[in-house]
N, C-alpha and C positions, 0 to 999 in steps of 0.2 A: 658428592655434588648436591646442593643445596635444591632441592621440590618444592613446586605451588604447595604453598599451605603450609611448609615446613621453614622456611628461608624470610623474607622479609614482612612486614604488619603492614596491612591498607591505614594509608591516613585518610582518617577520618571525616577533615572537614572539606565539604565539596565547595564552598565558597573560596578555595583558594582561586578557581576559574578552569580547574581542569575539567576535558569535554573530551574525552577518549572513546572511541567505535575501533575496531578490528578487524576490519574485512580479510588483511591479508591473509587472518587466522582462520577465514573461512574456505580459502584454496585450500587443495589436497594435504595430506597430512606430509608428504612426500617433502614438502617446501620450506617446512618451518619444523621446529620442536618446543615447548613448551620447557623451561627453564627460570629461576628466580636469582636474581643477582643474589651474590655471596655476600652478608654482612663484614664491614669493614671495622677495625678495632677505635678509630677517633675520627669521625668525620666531621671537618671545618671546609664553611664555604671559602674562598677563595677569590675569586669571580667571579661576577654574575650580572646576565647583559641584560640591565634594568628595560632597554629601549625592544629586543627582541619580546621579553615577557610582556610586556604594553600590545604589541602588533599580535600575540597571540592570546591575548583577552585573560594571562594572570597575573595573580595579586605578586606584583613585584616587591614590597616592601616588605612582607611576611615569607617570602622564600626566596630574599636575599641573606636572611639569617640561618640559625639553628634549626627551623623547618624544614626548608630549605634544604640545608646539609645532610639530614637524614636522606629528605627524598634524591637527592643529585649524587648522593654516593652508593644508594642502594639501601641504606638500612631498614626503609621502607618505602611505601609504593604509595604513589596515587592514588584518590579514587576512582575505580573503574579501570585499574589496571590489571593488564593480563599478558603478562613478557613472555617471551619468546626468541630464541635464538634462529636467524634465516641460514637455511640450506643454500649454497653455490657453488659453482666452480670457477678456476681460471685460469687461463693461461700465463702462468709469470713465470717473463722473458720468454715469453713464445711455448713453454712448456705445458701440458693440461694437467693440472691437481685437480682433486677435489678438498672442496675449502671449507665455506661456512664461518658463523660467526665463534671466531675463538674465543672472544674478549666482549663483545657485543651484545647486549639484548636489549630489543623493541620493547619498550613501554604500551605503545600503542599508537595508535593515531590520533593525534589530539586536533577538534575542527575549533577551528576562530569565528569569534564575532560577526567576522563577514563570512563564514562557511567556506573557507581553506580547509585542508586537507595536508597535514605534516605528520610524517613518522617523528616522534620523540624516543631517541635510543642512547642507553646508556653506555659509553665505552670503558672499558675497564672493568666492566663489574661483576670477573670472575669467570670461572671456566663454565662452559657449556661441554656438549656433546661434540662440538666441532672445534676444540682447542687443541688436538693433536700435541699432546703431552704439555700443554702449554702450562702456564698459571693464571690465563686470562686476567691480568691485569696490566697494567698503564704506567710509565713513567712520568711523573710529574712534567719534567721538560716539554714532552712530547705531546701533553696533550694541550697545556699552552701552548706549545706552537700550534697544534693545528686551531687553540682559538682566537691566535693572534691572526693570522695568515686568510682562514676563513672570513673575518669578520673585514678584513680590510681588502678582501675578494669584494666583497657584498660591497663596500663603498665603493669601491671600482665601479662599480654596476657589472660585477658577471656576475652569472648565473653560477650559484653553489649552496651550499648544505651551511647550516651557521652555527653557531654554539652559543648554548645556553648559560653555563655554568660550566665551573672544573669546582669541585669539592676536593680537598686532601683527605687522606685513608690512615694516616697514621700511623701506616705501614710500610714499609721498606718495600720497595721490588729487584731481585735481583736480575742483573743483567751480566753482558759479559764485562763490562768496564767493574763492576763491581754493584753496592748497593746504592739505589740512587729511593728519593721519596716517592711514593706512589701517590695517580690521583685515578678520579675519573671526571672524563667529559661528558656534557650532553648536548648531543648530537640532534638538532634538526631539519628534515630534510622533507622534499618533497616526496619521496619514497625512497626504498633501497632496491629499488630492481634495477638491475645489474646485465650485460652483458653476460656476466657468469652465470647469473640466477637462470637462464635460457643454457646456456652451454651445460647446466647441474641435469637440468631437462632434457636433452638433447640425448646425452652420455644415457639415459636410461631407456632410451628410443619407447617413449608415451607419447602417442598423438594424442589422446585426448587428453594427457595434462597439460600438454604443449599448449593446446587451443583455450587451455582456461586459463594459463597462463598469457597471451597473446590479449584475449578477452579482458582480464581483468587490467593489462598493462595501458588498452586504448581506453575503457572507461574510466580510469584512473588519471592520463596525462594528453592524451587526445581523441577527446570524446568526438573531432569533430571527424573523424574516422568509422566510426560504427558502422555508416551506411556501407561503407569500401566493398567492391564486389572480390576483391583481395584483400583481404585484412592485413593479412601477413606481409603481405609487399609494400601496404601503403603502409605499418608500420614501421618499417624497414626501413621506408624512405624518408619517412619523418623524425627519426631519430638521427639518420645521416643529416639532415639539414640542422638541427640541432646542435648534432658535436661540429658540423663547420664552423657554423657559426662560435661555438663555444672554444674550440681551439683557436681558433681567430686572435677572439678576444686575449687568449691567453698571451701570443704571441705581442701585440700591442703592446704589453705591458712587461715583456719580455721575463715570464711567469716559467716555469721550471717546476712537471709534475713530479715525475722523480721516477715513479714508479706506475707506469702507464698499462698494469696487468689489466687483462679483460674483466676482475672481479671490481678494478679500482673505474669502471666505466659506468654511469649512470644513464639509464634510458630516459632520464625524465631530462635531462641535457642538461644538470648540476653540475661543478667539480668536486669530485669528493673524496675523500681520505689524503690529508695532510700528511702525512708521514716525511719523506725524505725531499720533502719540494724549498724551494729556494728562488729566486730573484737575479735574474742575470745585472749585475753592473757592466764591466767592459764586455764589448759586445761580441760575441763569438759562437754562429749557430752549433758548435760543437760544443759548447759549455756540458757539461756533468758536475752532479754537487753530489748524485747518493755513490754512498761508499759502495755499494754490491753491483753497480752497473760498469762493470768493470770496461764493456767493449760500448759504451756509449748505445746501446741500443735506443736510450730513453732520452737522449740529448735534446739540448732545446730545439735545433732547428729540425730536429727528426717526428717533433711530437703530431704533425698531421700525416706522415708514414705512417706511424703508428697507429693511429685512430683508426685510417683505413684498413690496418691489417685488423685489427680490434672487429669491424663492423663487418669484415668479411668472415669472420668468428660468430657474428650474431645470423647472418646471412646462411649459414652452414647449419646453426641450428634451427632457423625457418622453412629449410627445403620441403620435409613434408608437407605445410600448408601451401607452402606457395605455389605448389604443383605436383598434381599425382603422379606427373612423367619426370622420375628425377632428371631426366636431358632436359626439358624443358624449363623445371627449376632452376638447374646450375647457369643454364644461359639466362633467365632472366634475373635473379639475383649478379651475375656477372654483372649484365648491364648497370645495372643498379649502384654496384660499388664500385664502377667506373665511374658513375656521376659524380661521387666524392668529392673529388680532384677537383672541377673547375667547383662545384658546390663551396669548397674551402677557400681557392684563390679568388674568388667573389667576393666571402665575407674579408678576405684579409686582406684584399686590394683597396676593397673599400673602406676599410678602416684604417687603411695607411694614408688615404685622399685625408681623412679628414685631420690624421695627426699634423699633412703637411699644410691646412688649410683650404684644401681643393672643393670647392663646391660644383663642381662640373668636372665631366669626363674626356680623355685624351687619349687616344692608345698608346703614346711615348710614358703615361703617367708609371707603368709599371718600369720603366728603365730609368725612371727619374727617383724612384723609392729605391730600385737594387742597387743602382750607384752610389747612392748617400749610403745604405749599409755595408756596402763593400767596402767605401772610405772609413765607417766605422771600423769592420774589421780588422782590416789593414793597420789602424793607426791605435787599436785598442781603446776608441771610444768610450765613456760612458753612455749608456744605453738611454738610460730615460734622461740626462740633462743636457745631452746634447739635441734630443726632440725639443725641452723646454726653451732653449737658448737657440736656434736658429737663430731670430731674427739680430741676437748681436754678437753670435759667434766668430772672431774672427781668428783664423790661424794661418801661419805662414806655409801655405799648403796649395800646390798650385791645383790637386785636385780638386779637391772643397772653393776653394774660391770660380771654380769654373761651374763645379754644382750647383754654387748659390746663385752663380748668376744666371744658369737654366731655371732656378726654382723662380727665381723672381720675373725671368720674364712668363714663365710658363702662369705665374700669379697676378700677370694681365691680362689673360685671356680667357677673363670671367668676370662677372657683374662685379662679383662682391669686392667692395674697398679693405683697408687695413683692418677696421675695427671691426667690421666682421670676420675678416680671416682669424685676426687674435682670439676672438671670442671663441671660433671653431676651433682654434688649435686648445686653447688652453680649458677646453672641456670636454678633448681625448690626449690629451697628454699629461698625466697626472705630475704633479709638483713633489709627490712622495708617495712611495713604497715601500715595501716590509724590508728595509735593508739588512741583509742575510746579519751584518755587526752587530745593528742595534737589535736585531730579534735576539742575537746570542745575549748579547751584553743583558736582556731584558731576563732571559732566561736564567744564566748566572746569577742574577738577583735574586729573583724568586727562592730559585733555590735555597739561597743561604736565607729565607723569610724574609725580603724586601720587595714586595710588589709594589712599590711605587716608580720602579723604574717603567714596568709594563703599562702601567696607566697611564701612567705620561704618554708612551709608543700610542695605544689603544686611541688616545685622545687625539692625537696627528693623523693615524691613519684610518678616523672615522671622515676626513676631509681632504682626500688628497689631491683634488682641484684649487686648492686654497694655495695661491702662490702665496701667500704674507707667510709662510709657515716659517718658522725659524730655521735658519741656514745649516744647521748641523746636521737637522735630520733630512737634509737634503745633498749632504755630502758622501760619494761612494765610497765604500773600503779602502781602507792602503792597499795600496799593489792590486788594484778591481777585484779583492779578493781571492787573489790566484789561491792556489791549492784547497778554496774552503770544501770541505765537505758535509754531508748532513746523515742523519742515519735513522732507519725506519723506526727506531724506540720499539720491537716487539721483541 
């Protein structure tokens, strides 16, 4: 395994715009290890998100090329770079491992022009100490996807982790389909503290790593917590308001994480790790797209279950702090992740008023959203165009046509006229989505060395309120995609 000092060369020039500090390197040694990505035999950039490098203050034209490629595949490092692979645990599919970065090492924390704060992490680039026989490396496909997927999160407007770059390796990885091209991603993110990174904590019963851990997670993501006479609970609580909100949004857009382990949960209220996620077309809260989720545990309409059991997981490893009486801990974390529930159905009621136009509230509003989706289910809707086409959807369906005629009287019984309700609808209803086809179809490209299928994709779903878009990438799969499946690329 490749050593600081032994493994990749510091470049040189600081004026590319990097500005790297390491705090996380300054928590216990317990959390993190010190590792150097593995040099790779041909690195070629590949893509590289000109508009990200801009909002983090570097020189996008000189490490969109051959500079570039070294630094994004690993063969050398930043100035001021000091990698390291993060310590975690998780529970995947309800199970507790202990995990860690296999394939993963932090760069560092690089701060922006305006004094942001992002983890820049390399995926793919080689084994660490926490690879569990792995080879710590990337499938090409795979990591395109998660920068096709990510970046057209980010347009959405949710909150998630983006990608920087994917560089090619030159090297084959193998998998069990066979050999497929290897890449790596660059991953940035508001931090990688995790649900697991607590549960890694927890499993070793340290209260005072736990509490530096806690410490450094509020002055990191909610500083406005410090004074909290319970840190721990008010953390707790603010993170749960966070993944409401953030599952919410997912469901809006009828998003499919795939694989919803507590290591894949981000405290800072990101989505993060692409791996087997995909896009519901016909609408069905039962959807599954990853091959390994054999009993749906991770299905679309189960993803704010899951969240909750996820934060009952972080809640379990807060108990120490939250109270020196573990009865009195367990009952108030109890309380706490009881709030969840209505905390979720808040954000997602609320976000369903606005798909349907609602600018004021009705208690019937939640029977006037589950009826439209049930009529979806039932008739195997498309998910997002049938949001976008209300207003001149018509089918010879005597439910829907009774629906539409509650939604429209229910859409007199509010100030707003036409052209504002369009306005509100058609800037939570998006016009286009990573459609699971065209992602494949993008990816199959790539593969055989055509990225221009992906650019095209990239350039639609940097817009996807933009109804002018061209009608095909707004068309759902033959057959709503029945049988598609997706697969974690590790």
């Amino acid at each position: 395994m490749a050593k600081i000092g032994m493994g990749p060369s510091q470049s040189g020039d600081a004026q590319l715009g990097w500005r790297l500090e390491h705090t996380y390197a300054q928590l216990p040694v317990a959390l993190h290890v010190a590792v150097a990505p593995t040099p790779v035999r041909a690195p070629r950039m590949l893509v590289f998100n000109r508009l990200l490098a801009r909002e983090l203050g570097l020189e996008g034209e000189r490490l969109a090329g051959p500079e570039g490629a070294q630094i994004f595949s690993g063969n050398s490092l930043p100035p001021g770079a000091s990698p390291l692979a993060q310590a975690y645990a998780g529970h995947q599919f309800g199970h507790f491992a202990t995990l860690g970065d296999g394939r993963a090492i932090l760069l560092g924390e690089h701060i922006t022009p305006r004094g942001e704060r992002f983890d820049v992490q390399l995926k793919g680039a080689g084994p660490t100490p926490f690879s569990r026989r792995g080879d710590g490396r990337a499938t090409l496909g795979a990591m395109l996807r998660e920068y096709i997927v990510s970046e057209a999160m980010h347009a959405l407007g949710i909150p998630t982790t983006r990608s920087l770059a994917v560089a090619g390796t030159g090297e084959e990885v193998w998998r069990q389909d066979g050999a497929r091209p290897g890449a790596v991603l660059t991953r940035v993110a508001a931090s990688h503290i995790r649900v697991g990174t607590f549960a890694w904590v927890a499993a070793r019963r340290d209260e005072e790593l736990l509490a530096a851990l806690v410490d450094y997670t509020v002055k990191r993501h909610y500083p406005e917590l410090a004074a909290a006479k319970n840190r721990a609970l008010a953390l707790f609580e603010a993170v749960a308001e966070r993944q409401a909100a953030l599952i919410a949004r997912w469901m809006h857009v009828g998003f499919v994480h795939g694989v919803m382990n507590t290591d894949n949960m981000a405290l800072s209220g990101e989505t993060i790790d692409y791996g087997p996620c995909a896009f519901i077309d016909t609408y069905d809260p039962a959807t599954v797209f990853s091959s390994i989720d054999a009993h749906g545990r991770y299905a679309f309409g189960n993803q704010a279950r899951i969240a909750q059991w996820n934060l009952a997981r972080l809640a379990e490893a807060l108990l120490p702090l939250i109270d020196p009486v573990e009865a009195v801990a367990v009952e108030r974390a109890n309380e706490a992740i009881a709030r969840f529930g209505q905390r979720f159905q808040w954000h997602w009621l609320a976000g369903m008023r606005r798909k349907l136009g609602l600018a004021n509230e009705e208690a019937e509003d939640v029977a006037l959203v589950e009826t439209l989706l049930e009529w979806m289910r039932a008739t195997k809707a498309d998910f997002t165009n049938t949001f976008t086409g209300l207003e001149t959807l018509e089918v010879a369906d005597a439910g829907f046509a009774d629906w539409k005629a509650s939604w429209r009287a229910r859409l007199t019984r509010q100030a707003q006229g036409a052209e504002e309700v369009m306005r509100l609808r058609r800037a939570n209803c998006p016009a286009v989505i990573p459609r699971n086809h065209q992602v494949e179809a993008a990816l199959a490209a790539a593969e055989q060395g055509d990225l221009s299928v992906m650019e095209r994709l990239l350039a639609v779903l940097a817009a996807p309120y933009d109804y002018g878009v061209a009608a095909a990438y707004r068309e759902p799969a033959p057959n709503g995609g029945a049988g598609y499946q997706t697969f974690c690329g590790t």
